[in-house]
N, C-alpha and C positions, 0 to 999 in steps of 0.2 A: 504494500500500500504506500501510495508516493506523500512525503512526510509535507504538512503545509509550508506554504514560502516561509514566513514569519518564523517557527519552530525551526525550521532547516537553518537557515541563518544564525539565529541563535547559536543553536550547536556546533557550527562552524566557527563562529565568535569563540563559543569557550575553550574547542581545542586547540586553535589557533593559542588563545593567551594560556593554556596547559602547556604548549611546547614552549612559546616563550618564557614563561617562569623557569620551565626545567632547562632550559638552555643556559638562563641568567646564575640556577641554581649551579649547572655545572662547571661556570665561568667563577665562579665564587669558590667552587670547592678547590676549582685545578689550582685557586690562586692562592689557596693556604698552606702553609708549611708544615708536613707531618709531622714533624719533630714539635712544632711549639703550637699543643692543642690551646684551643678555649681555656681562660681562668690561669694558663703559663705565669708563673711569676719572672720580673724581671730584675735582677738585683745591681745597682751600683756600688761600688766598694773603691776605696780610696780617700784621700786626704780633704781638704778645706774647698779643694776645689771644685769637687764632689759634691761635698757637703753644703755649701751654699746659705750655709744660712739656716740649716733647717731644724723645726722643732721637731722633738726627741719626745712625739706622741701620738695620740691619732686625729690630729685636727687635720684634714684635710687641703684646708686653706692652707697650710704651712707644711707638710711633713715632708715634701719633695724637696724643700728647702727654694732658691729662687734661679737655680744656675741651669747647666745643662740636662740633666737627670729630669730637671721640673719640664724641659723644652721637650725635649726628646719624651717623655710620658703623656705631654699634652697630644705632640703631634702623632704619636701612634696608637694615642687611646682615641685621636679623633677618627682615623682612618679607619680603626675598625674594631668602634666600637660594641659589635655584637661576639667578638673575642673576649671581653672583661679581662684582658690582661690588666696580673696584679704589680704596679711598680716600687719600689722597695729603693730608699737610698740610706744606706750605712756609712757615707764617707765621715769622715771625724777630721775635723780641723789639726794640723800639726803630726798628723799620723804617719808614720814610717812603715817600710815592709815588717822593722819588730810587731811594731802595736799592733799591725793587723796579723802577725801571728798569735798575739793574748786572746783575740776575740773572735780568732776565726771560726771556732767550732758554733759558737754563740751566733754570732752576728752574718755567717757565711752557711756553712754546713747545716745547720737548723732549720736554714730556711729554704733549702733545695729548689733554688734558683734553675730554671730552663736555661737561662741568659744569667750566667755571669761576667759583669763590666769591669776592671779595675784600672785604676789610673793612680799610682804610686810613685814616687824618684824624686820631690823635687826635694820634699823636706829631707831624703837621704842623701842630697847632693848638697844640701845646705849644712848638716851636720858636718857631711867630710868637708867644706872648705872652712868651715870652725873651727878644727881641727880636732871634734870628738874623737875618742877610740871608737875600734870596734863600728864603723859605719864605712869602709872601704865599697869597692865596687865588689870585690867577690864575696863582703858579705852580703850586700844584696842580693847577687845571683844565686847565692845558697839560700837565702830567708824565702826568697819570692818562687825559684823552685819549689821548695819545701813544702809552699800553700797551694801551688798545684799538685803537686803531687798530691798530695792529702784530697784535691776536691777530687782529682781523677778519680782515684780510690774508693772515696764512698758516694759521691755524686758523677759516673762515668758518663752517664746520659746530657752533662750541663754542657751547654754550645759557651767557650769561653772567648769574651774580646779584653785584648790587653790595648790598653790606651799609651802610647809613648810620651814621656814625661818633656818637658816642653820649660824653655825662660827666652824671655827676648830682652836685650840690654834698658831699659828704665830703672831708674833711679837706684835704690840701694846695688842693685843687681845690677846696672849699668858701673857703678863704681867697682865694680871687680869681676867684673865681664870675664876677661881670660881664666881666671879661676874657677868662674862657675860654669867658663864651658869644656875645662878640662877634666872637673868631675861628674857633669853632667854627660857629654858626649857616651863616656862607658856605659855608663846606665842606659843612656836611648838603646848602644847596640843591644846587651841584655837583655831588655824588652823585647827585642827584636827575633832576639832567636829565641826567647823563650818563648816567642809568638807560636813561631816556626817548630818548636820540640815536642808543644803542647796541641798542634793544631788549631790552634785560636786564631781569631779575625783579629786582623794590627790595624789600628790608626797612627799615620805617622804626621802627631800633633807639629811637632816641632815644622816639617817642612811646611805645614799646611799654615804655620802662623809666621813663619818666615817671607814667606809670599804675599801673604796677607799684608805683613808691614808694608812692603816693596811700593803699594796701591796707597797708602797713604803714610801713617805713622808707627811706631810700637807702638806707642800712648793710646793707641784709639783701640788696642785687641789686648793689651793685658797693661792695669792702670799702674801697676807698680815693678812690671816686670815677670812677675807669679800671677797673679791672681788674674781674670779674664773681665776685661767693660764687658758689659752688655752684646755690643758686639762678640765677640770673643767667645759668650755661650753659647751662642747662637752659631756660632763657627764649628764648636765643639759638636753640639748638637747634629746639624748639617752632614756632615762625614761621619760621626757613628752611626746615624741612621744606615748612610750609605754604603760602609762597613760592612753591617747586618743584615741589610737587604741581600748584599751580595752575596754573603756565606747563608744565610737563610730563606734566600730566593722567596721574599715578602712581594708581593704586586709592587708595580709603578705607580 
């Protein structure tokens, strides 16, 4: 029995929009990353510049703190938000690779991050031009080994990004520039290969804010030499996205 115009159309209307939902739905699936399901935590680890500023609770308003971690969580929780990734930032002002061995089990391994970030070296590069003991470049290499190795261990599943520690010559840091970049320089490579030992996604801060300067000034991407303007988190932010995208093959 031949079905009326009215009702025929209809039905051709719904399965027309049947296939386009399940096409849009398959478009959505192909574009998520197996590894980092719904509700993945994401965790930042590292020093002041990490840290941002942030409170040490659960107010929302403030616990990203206000730096890169806060950007990079805005702009991936906006993209996709029917993920609820959970973002986490641990960094602690003045923190070296020791201290984040006191708290690693606490503040790292507890929270069995999908995505762990860390960005460590400069306050270890600041100790060795002060001439503290015991803060060389191969004890970093052994400290910060150490905390991989340990997350490999009991977190083998976490996708790891090592951020390269980073100063441009302004002010304090400007007064003794060649100093801070001959204990500095070790410590980038170190990152580097421990990027490469650990299979971790590298950001390489330093070149990216050397370049940055070249466009206008230091002053405008880190206001004291360490610490990042406004600009600067937003620098940070930018390339770690891009970083993770790549090793996590997240959509465009």
């Amino acid at each position: 029995m031949e079905l009326p115009r009215r009702k025929f159309i209809k039905q051709g209307l719904l399965a027309g929009a049947a296939a386009n939902i399940s096409s849009l739905q398959l478009k959505e699936d192909h574009f998520r990353n197996p590894g980092l399901v719904a509700g993945s935590t994401i965790l930042f680890q590292g020093d002041s510049i990490t840290d941002g500023g942030r409170w040490k609770g659960n107010d929302w308003n403030h616990i990203m703190g206000q730096g890169y971690a806060f950007i990079v969580a805005g702009k991936i929780g906006f993209k996709y938000p029917s993920q609820k990734y959970l973002f986490v930032n641990r960094g602690v002002s003045g923190n070296k690779v020791t201290d984040l061995a006191e708290r690693w089990e606490e503040d790292t391994i507890a929270i069995k991050p999908a995505i762990l970030s860390i960005l460590i070296g400069v306050n270890d590069t600041m100790a060795d031009v002060s001439g503290k003991k015991d803060f060389s470049p191969d004890s970093y290499a052994n400290g910060y080994r150490s905390l991989l190795q340990k997350t490999r261990e009991k977190l083998p599943e976490t996708k790891l990004v090592i951020g390269e520690p980073f100063l441009l010559p302004v002010g304090w840091v400007k007064d003794k520039w060649t100093q801070y970049q001959d204990a500095l320089i070790p410590r980038q490579k170190i990152a580097r290969q421990l990027a490469q030992e650990f299979n971790a996604a590298f950001v390489p801060y330093q070149e990216l804010f050397t370049a940055a300067a070249k466009k206008s000034s230091d002053d405008a991407w880190l206001w004291d030499g360490v610490h990042p303007m406004p600009a600067g988190h937003e620098l940070i932010a930018q390339e770690w996205i891009k970083a993770v995208k790549k090793e996590l093959k997240f959509p465009n």
